[in-house]
N, C-alpha and C positions, 0 to 999 in steps of 0.2 A: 917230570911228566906234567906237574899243574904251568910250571912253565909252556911248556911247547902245546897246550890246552889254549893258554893263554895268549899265545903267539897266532894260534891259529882264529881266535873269535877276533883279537886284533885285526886281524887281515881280512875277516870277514866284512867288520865292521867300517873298517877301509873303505872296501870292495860299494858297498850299500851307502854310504859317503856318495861316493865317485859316482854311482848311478841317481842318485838322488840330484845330485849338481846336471846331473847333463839331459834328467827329464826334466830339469827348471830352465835351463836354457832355452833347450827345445819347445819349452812351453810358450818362453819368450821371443824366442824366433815367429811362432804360427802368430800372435795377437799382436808382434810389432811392425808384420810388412806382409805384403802380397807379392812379393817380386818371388815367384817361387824355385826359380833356379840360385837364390840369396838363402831361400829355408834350406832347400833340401840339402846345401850344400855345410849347414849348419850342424841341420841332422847327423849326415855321414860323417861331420869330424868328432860327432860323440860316438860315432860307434869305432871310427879308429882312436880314439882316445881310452875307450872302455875295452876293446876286445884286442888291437892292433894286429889286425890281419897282415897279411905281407901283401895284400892285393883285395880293394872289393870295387865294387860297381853297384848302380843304379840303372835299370833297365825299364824302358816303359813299354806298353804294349801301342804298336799301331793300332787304332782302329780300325780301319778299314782293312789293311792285310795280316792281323792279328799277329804278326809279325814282331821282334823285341826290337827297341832299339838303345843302343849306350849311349844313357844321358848326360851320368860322370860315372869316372872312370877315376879311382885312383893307384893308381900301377907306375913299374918302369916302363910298361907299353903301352899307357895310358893314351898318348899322341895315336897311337895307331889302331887304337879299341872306338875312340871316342866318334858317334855318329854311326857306327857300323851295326850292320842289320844282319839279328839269329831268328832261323826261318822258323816260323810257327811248331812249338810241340819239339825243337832238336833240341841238344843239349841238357845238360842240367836244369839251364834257367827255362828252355822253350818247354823242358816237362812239367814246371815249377807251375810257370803260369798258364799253362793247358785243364792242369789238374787241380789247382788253387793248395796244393799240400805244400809243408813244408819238408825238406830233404837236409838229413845231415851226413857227408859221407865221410866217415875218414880215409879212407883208398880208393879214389878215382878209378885205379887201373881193375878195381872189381867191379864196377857196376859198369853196364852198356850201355848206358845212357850219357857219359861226357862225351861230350867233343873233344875228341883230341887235337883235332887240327888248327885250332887257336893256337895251343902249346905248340906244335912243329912250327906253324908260322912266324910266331913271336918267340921261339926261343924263351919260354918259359914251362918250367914242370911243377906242374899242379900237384898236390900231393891230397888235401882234405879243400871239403868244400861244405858252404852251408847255404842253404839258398832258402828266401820267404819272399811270400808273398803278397803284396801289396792289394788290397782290397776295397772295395766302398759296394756295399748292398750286396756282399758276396757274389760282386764283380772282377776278377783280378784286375788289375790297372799297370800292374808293372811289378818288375822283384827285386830286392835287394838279394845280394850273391858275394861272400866273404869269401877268400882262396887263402891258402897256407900253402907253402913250398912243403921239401923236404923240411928243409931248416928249422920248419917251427913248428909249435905245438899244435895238437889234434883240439879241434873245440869240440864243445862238450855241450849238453844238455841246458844249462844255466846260459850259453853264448845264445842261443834258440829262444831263452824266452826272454832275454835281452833286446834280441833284435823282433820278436815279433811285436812286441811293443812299440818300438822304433818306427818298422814299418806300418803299424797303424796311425802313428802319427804321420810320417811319408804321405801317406795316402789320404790322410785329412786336410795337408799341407796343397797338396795335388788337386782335390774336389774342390776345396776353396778358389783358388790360382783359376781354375777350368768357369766356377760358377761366376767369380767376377766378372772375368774375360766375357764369356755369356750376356752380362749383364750389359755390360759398356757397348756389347754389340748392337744391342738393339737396341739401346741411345741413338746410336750415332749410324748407322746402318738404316737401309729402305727394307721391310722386310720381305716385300717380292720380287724384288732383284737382286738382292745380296750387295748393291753395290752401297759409298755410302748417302746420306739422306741430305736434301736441301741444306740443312742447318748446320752438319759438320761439314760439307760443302763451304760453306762461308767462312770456315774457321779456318778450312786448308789452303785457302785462294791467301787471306789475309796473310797466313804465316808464311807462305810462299812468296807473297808479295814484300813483306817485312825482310825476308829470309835473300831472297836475290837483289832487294836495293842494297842490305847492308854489303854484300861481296860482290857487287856489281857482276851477277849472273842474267842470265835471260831466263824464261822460263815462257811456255805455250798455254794457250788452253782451245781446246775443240770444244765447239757448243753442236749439239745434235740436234733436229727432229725428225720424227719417224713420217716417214710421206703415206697421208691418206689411210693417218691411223684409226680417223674416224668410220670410213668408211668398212675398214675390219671389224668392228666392235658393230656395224647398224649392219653388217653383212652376215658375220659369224656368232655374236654374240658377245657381252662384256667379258664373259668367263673366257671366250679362246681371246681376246684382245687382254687381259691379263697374262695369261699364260704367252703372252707374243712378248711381252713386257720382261716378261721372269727371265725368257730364254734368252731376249736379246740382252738383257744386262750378265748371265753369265758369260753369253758372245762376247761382250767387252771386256771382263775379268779376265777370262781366258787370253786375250791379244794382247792385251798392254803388258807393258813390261813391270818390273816388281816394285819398281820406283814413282811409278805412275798412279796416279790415285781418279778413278773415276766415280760417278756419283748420278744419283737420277737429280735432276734438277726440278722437273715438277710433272705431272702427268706423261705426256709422252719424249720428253724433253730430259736429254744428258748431256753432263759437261766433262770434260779428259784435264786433268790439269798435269800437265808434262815436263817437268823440271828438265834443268839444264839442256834447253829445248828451243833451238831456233825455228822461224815460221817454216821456212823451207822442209825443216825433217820433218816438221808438224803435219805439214799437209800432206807429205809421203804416208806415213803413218793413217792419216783418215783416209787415203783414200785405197790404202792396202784393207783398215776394216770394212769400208763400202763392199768393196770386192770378197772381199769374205762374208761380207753378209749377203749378197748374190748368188754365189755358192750356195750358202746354207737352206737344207730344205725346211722351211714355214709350212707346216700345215694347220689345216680346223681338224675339228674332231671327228668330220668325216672322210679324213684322209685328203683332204681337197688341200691342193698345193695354194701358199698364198706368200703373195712378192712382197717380203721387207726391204722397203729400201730406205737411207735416212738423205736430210740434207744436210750440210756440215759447214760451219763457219770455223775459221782458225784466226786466233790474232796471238801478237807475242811481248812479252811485258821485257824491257820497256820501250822497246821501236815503236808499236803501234799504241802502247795507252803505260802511263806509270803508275796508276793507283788501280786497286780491284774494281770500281765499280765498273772506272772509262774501260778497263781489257774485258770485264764482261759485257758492256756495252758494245764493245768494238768486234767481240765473236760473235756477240747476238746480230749484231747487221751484217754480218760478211755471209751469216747460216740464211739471213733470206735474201742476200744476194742470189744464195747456191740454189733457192727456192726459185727465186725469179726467173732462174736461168733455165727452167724446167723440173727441178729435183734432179734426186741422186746426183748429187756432184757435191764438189768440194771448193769452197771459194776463203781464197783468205784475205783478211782484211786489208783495204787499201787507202792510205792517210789522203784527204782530198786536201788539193793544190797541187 
């Protein structure tokens, strides 16, 4: 009897080892990096280490469409979880993080709230499940979600307050990661266009420029300004000529493509920097956003329609200039080329001789 006593506080003491090792880890995962798809993925090999589900996941919540999505996934169907979107409040987890409670089930097939059509889909049978949820200012942010098949054991009360620890670390890993990112934005970011600012501007022409001599790429840049922006601003007011600013730099976010990096260059004035980018598709490109920006309706605050339209120079590195300053030089003359020519239009640069 003192034996199998004995046996049993061994295992215990085990057990509180092995957790002690993987909240020092995790300790050292949050203060050695900010890459937080490196933390969390740190995190979750302590909880398959300590509890070894046969299947768990990390879920975040969309913002915007409070929506789950699978951040990781580790499963046999993990290829096919990973990215995929559970609708607000469904499921185990969408109740998880509706409610901010935690759930532990051992039989699926009694509670009304699983999803089963994951398991018909993927050909997996769920059998217990335990889901938490991931917090900061008693905000859900995301859940962690352990599954067990038939095959394995039921967890238990002590796996719960395991992982809710876990996931407050998760979720401190998560605030950090979000509050950096936050920060660096508005470094490097213009804060009334969202686009980015003069100064990282410079740093992306340069690496661009570094970047396509070393692999002898071409690469664009369209230099913009806004036609008779002053007269908005002495007509309507500074405040709607801001706000003509705000809307026309989301106008640019929105058209360019993901690769493309745009930026306010200085008061009314923007520059496109267009990788793997000859003059030619350059100027296609500006002059599809002209026309989108003729399209778009401009108003003041009293409903009064007002015509945005810009001038637009293109030049292309390295046919027209090899170093950053000649290619912004050479976009900057070709945009008041496009000036001279009456506005709105698009003129690309042309080498003289």
């Amino acid at each position: 009897m003192l034996t199998n006593s004995t046996d049993v506080l061994t295992k215990l003491q085990e057990r509180r080892n092995e957790e002690l090792v993987s909240m020092l880890e995790i300790g050292k995962a949050l203060t050695s990096s900010l890459d937080l798809h490196a933390i969390l993925e740190t995190i979750m090999k302590q909880v398959e280490r300590l509890i070894k589900p046969k299947s768990w996941s990390l879920l975040l919540v969309d913002g915007e469409s409070g929506d789950l999505v699978f951040e990781i996934v580790v499963s046999t169907v993990s290829d096919q979880l990973k990215g995929v979107r559970l609708e607000r409040g469904k499921g185990i987890a969408g109740w998880v993080a509706e409610h901010g409670e935690t759930l532990l089930i051992p039989d699926v097939c009694k509670d009304d709230r699983f999803a089963g059509q994951f398991d018909q889909n993927l050909l997996f049978t769920t059998r217990s499940i335990v889901c938490v949820p991931m917090k900061i200012k008693d905000q859900v942010i995301g859940v962690i979600e352990l599954i067990n098949s038939l095959e394995e054991l039921d967890f238990d009360e002590n796996d719960i307050l395991l992982i809710s620890a876990i996931a407050d670390f998760a979720a401190i890993a998560l605030e950090n990661a979000r509050n950096y990112k936050r920060i660096n934005e508005l470094v490097i970011t213009d804060d009334l266009t969202g686009l980015y600012n003069s100064r990282q501007f410079g740093h992306l022409i340069e690496n661009e420029v570094k970047r396509s001599g070393r692999y002898g790429e071409q690469f664009s840049l369209i230099f913009l300004d806004l036609d008779h922006f002053k007269g908005i601003n002495d007509t309507h007011g500074h405040l709607v000529g801001s706000r003509m600013l705000g809307e026309f730099g989301r106008l640019i976010g929105k058209q360019i493509r993901s690769s493309d990096m745009a930026a306010r260059y200085g008061g009314d004035e923007f520059a496109i920097i267009l990788p793997h980018t000859g003059k030619e598709q350059a100027v296609k490109m500006a002059c599809n956003l002209l026309e989108v920006m003729k399209e778009t309706r401009f108003v003041s605050d009293d409903n009064i329609p007002i015509a945005l339209t810009a001038s637009f120079g293109v030049a292309e590195f390295p046919g027209d200039a090899d170093t950053r300053a000649d290619l912004i030089r050479a976009a900057d003359i070709a945009m008041y080329d496009a000036k001279a020519a009456g506005r709105a239009g698009v003129r690309g640069f042309v080498v003289a001789g």
